[in-house]
Biopython code that builds the backbone (N, CA, C, O; Angstrom):
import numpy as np
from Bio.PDB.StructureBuilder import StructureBuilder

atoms = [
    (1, "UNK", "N", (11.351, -0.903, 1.822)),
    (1, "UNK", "CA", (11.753, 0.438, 1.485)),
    (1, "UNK", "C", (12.179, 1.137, 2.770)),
    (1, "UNK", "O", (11.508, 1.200, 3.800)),
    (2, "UNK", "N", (13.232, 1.587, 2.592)),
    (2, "UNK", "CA", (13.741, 2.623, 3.706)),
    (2, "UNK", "C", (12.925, 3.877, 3.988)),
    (2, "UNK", "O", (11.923, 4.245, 3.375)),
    (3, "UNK", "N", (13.485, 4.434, 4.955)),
    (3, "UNK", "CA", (12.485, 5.695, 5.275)),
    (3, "UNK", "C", (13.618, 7.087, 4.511)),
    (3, "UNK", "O", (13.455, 8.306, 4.446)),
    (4, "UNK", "N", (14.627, 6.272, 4.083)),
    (4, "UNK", "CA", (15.045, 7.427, 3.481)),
    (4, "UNK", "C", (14.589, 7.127, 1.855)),
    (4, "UNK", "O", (13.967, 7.994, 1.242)),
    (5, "UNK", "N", (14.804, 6.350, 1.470)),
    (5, "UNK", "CA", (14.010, 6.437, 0.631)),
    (5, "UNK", "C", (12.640, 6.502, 0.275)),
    (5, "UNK", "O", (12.392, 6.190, -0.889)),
    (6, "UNK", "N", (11.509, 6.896, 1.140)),
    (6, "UNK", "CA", (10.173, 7.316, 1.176)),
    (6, "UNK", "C", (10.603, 8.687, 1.215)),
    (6, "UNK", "O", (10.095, 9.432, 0.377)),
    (7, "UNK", "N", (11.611, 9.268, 2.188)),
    (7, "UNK", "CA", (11.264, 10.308, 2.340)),
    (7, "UNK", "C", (12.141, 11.319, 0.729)),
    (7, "UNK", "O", (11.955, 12.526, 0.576)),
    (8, "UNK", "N", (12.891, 10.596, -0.098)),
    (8, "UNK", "CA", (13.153, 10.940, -0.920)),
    (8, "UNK", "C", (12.327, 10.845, -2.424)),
    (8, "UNK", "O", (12.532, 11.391, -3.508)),
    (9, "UNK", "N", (11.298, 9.880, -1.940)),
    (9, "UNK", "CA", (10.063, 9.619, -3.463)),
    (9, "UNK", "C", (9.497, 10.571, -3.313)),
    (9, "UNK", "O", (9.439, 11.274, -4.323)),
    (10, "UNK", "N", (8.702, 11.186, -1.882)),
    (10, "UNK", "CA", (7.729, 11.985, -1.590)),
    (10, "UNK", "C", (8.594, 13.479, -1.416)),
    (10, "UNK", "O", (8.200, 14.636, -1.270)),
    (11, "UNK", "N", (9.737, 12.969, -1.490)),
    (11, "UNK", "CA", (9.723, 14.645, -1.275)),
    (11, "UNK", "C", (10.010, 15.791, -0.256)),
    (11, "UNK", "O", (10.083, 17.015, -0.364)),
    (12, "UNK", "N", (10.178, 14.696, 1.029)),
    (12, "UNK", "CA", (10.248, 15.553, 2.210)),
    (12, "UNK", "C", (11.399, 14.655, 3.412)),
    (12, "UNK", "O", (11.906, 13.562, 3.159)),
    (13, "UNK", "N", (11.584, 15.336, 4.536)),
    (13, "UNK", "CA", (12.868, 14.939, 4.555)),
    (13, "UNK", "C", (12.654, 13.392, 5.541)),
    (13, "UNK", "O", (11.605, 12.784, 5.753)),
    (14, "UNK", "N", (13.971, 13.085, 5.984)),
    (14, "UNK", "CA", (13.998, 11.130, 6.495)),
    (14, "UNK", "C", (13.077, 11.513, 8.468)),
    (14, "UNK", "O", (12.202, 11.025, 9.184)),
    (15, "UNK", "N", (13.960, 12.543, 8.475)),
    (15, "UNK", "CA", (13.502, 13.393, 10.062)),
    (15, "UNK", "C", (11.924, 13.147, 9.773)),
    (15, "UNK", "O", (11.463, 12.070, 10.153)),
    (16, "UNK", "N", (11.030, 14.113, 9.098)),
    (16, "UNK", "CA", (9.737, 13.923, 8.868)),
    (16, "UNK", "C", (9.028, 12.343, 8.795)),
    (16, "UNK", "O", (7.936, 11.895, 9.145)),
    (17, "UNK", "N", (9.931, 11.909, 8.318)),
    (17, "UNK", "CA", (9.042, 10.494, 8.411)),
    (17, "UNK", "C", (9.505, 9.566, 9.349)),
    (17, "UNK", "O", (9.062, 8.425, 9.216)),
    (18, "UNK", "N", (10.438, 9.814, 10.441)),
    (18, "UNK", "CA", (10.875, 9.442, 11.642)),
    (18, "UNK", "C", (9.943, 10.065, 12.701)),
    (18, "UNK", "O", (9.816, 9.491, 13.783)),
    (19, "UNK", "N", (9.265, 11.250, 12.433)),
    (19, "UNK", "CA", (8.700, 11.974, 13.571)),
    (19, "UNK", "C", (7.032, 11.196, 13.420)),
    (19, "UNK", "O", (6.377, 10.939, 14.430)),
    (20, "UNK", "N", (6.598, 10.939, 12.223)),
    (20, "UNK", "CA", (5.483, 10.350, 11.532)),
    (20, "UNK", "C", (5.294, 9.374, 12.328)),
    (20, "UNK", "O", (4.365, 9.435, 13.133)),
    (21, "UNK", "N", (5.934, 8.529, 12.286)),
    (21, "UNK", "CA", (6.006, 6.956, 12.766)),
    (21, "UNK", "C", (6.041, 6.699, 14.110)),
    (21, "UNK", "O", (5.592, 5.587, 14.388)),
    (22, "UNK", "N", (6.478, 7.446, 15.174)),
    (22, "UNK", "CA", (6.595, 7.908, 16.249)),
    (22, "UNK", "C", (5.350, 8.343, 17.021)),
    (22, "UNK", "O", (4.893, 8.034, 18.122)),
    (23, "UNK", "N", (4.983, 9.141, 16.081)),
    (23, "UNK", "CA", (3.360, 9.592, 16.580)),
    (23, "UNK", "C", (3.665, 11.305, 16.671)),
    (23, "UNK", "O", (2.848, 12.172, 16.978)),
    (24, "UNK", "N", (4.845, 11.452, 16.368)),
    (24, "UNK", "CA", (4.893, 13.159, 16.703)),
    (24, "UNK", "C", (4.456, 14.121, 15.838)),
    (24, "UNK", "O", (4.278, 15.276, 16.223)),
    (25, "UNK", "N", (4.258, 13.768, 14.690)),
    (25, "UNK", "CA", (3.898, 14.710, 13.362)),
    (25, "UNK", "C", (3.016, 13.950, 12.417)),
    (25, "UNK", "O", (3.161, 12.762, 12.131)),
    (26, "UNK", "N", (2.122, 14.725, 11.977)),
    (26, "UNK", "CA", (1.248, 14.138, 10.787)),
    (26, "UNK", "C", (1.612, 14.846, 9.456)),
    (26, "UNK", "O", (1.525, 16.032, 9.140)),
    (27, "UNK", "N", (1.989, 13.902, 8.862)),
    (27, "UNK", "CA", (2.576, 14.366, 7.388)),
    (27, "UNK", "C", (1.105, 14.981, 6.701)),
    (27, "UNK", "O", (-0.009, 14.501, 6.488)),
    (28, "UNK", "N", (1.812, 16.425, 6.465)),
    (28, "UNK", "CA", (0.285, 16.750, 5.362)),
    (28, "UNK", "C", (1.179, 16.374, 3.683)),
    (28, "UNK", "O", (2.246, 16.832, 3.276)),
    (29, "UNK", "N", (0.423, 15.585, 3.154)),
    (29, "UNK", "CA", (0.898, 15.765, 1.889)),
    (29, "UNK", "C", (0.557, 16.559, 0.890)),
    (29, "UNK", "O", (-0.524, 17.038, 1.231)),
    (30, "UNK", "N", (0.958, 17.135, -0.534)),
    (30, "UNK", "CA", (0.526, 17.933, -1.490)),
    (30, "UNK", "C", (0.221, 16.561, -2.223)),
    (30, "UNK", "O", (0.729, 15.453, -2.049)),
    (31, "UNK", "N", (-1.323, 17.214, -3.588)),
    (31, "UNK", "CA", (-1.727, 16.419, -4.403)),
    (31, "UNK", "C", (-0.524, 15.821, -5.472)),
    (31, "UNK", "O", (-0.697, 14.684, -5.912)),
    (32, "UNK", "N", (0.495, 16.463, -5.821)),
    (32, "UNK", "CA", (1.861, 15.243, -6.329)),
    (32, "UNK", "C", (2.480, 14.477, -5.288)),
    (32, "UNK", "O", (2.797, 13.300, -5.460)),
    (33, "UNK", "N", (2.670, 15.113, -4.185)),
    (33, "UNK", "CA", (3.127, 13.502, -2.997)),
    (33, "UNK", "C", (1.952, 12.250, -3.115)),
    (33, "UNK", "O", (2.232, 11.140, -3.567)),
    (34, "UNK", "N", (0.961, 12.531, -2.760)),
    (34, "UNK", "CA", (-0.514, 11.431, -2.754)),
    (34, "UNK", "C", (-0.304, 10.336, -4.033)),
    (34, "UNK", "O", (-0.292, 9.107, -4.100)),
    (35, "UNK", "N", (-0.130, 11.541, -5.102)),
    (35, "UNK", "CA", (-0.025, 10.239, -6.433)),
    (35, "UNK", "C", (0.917, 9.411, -6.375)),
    (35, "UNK", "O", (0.654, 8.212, -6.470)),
    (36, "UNK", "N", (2.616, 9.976, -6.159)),
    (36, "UNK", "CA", (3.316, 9.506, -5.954)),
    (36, "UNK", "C", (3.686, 8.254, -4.811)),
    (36, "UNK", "O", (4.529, 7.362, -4.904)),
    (37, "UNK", "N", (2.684, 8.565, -3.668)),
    (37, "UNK", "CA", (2.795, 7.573, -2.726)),
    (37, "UNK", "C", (1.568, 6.216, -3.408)),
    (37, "UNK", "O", (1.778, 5.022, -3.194)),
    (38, "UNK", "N", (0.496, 6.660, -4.115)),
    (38, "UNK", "CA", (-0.173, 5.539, -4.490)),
    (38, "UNK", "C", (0.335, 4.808, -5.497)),
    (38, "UNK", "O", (-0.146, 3.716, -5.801)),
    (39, "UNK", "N", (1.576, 5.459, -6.241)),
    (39, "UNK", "CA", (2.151, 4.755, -7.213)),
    (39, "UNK", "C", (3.375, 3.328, -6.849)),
    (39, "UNK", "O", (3.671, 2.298, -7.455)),
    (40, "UNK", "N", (3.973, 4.175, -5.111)),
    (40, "UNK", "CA", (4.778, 3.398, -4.815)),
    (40, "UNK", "C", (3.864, 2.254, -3.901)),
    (40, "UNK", "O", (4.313, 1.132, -3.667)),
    (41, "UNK", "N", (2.636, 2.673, -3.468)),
    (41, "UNK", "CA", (1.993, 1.532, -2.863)),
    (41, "UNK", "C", (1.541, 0.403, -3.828)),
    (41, "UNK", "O", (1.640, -0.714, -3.322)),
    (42, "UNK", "N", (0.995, 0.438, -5.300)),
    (42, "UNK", "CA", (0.755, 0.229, -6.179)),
    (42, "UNK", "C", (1.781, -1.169, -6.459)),
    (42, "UNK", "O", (1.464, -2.358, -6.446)),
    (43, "UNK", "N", (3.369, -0.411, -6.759)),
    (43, "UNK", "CA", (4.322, -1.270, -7.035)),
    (43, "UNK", "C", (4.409, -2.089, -5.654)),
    (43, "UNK", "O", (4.602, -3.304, -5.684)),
    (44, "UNK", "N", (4.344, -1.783, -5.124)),
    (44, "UNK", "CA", (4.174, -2.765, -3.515)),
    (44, "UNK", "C", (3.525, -3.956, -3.450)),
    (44, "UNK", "O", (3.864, -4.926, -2.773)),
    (45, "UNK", "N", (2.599, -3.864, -4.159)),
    (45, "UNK", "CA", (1.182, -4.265, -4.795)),
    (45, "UNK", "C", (-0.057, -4.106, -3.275)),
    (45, "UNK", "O", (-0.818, -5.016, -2.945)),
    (46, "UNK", "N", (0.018, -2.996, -2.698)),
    (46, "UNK", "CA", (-0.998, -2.620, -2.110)),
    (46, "UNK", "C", (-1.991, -0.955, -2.646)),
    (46, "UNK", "O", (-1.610, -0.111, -3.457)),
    (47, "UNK", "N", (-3.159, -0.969, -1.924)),
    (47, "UNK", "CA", (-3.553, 0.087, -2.559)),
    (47, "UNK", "C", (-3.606, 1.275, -1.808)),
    (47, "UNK", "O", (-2.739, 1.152, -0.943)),
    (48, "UNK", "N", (-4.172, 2.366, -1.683)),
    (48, "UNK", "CA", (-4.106, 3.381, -0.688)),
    (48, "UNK", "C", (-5.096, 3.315, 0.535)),
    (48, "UNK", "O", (-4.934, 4.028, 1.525)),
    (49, "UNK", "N", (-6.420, 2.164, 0.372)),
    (49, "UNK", "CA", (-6.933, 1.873, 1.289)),
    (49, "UNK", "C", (-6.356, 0.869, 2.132)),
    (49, "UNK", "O", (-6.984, 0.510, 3.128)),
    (50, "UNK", "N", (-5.413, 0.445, 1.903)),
    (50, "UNK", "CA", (-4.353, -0.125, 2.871)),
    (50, "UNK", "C", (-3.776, 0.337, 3.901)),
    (50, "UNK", "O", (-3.539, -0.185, 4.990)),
    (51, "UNK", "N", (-3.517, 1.568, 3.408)),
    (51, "UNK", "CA", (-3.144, 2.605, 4.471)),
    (51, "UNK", "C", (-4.342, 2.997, 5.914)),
    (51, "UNK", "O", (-5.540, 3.280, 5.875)),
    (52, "UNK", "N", (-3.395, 2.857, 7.083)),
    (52, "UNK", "CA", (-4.480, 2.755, 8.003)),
    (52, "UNK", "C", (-5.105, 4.151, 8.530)),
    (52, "UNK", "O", (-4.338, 5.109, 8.424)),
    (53, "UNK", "N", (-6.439, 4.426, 9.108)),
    (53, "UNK", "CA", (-6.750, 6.031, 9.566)),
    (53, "UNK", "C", (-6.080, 6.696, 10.178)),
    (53, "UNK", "O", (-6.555, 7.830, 10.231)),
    (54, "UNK", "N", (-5.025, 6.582, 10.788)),
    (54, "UNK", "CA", (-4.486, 6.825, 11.398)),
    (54, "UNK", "C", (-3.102, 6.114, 12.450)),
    (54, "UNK", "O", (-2.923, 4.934, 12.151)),
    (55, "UNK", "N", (-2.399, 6.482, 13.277)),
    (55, "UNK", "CA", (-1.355, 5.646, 13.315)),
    (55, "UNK", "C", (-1.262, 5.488, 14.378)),
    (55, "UNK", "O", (-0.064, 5.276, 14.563)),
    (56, "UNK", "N", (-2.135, 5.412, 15.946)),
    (56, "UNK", "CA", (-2.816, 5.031, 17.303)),
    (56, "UNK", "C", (-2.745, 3.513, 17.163)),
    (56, "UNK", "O", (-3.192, 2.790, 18.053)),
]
sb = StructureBuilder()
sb.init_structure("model")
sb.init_model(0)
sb.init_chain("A")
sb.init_seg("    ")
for serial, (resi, resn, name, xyz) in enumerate(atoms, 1):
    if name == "N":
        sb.init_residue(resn, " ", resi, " ")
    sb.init_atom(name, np.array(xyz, "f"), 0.0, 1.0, " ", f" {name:<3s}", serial, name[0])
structure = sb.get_structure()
């Protein structure tokens, strides 16, 4: 999945999730981004504890 397309499931823009990945910004999400991202982790076939604490 592209980061433009993450940043178009969730909602927010490709910049934001370029700055994310980088280490420059921490995405706060709203409770419909969260579902939406566990749905696309889901189809991934991973779960949200996959996701790591942080990105160090």
């Amino acid at each position: 999945m592209t980061q433009e397309q993450i940043a178009d499931c969730l909602g927010i823009s490709r910049r934001t999730v370029i700055r994310h990945e980088a280490g420059e910004r921490v995405i706060k999400l709203n409770f419909a981004q969260i579902r939406r991202l566990k749905e696309l982790l889901e189809q991934a076939g991973m779960s949200i504890e996959d996701l790591p604490d942080d990105i160090d």
